[in-house]
FIKOLZA-860735 format. One record per atom (N, C-alpha, C): x, y, z negated. Coordinates in steps of 0.1 Angstrom, whole numbers, plus 5000, padded with zeros to 4 digits. Example, Ala and Ser with C-alpha at 12.3 -4.5 7.8 and 13.67 -1.06 7.14 Angstrom:
// residues 2
513249434922
512349554922
513249674922
512849784929
513749894929
512950004921
This chain:
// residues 90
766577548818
767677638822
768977608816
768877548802
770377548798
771077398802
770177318806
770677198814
771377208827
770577338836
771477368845
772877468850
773077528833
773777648828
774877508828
774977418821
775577308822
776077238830
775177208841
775377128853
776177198861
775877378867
775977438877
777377488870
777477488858
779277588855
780077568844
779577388842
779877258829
780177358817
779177468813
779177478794
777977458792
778377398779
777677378769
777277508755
775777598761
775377698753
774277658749
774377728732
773177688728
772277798732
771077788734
769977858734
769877998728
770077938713
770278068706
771178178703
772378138712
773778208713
773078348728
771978328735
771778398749
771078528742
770778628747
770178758745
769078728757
768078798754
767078818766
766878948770
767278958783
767379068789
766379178800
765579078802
763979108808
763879018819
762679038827
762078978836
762279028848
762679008861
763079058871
761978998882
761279048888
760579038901
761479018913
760978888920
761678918929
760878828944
760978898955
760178808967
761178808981
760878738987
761878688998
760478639006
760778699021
760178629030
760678589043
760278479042
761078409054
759678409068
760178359077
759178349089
757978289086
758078149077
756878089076
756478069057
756978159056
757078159037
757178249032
756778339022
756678439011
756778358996
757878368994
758678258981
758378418973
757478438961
757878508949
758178448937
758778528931
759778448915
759578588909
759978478893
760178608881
760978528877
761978628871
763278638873
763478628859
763478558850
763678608830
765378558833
766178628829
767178708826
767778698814
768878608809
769478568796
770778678799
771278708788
773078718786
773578678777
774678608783
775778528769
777078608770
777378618757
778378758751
779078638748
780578638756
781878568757
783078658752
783278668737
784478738734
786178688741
785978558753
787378528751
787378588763
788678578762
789478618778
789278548790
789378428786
788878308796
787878188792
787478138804
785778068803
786777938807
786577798803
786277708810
785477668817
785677688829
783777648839
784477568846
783677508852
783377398866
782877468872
782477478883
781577518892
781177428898
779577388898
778777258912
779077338925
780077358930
779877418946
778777418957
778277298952
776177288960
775877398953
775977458945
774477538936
774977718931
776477698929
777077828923
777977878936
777678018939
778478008950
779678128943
779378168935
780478238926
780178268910
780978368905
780478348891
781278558887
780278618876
781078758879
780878788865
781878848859
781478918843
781279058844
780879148833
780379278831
780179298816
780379418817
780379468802
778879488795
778679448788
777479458779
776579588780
777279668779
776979838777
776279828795
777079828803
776979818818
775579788822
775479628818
774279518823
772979568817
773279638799
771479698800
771379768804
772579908808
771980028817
771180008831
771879908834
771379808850
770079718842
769779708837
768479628835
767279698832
767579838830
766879918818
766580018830
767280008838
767680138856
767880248849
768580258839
769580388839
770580378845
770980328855
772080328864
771880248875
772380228889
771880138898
773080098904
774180058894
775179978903
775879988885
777179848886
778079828880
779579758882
780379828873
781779688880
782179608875
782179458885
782079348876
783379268885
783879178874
785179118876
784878968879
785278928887
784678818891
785078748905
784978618910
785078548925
783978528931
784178488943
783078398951
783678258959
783678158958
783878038967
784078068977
784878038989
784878079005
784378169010
């Protein structure tokens, strides 16, 4: 995962800088496929204003921040939406 935390939005995080945030279920079915995943869920707490990223444009199709406080209520379902500051590619 942190090889492609790298690849897909060129930083370099260590492992132990990430919070673990839970495990997310998730399934998608297509016509000829039932793809299920589990979802484990890191956060990296960025005190700066601004991120140097790359973006792989094959793989990241945007990128969004949120407030700390926000993201556990949303992870924990004390809440079921948040506002997050952020783009998307085209």
């Amino acid at each position: 995962g942190m090889r492609e935390v790298e690849e897909e939005i060129g930083l370099t995080i260590p492992f132990e800088d990430l919070t673990f945030a839970g495990v997310i279920q998730d399934e998608i079915h297509l016509s000829d496929l039932t793809d299920r995943e589990f979802c484990h869920v890191y956060l990296y707490v960025h005190q700066e204003e601004q991120m140097n990223i790359q973006l792989q444009k094959e793989e990241v199709a945007g990128l969004y921040r949120a407030k700390l406080m926000d993201a556990q209520q949303l992870f924990t379902r004390k809440c079921e939406n948040m506002q997050l500051e952020g783009f998307e590619i085209d």
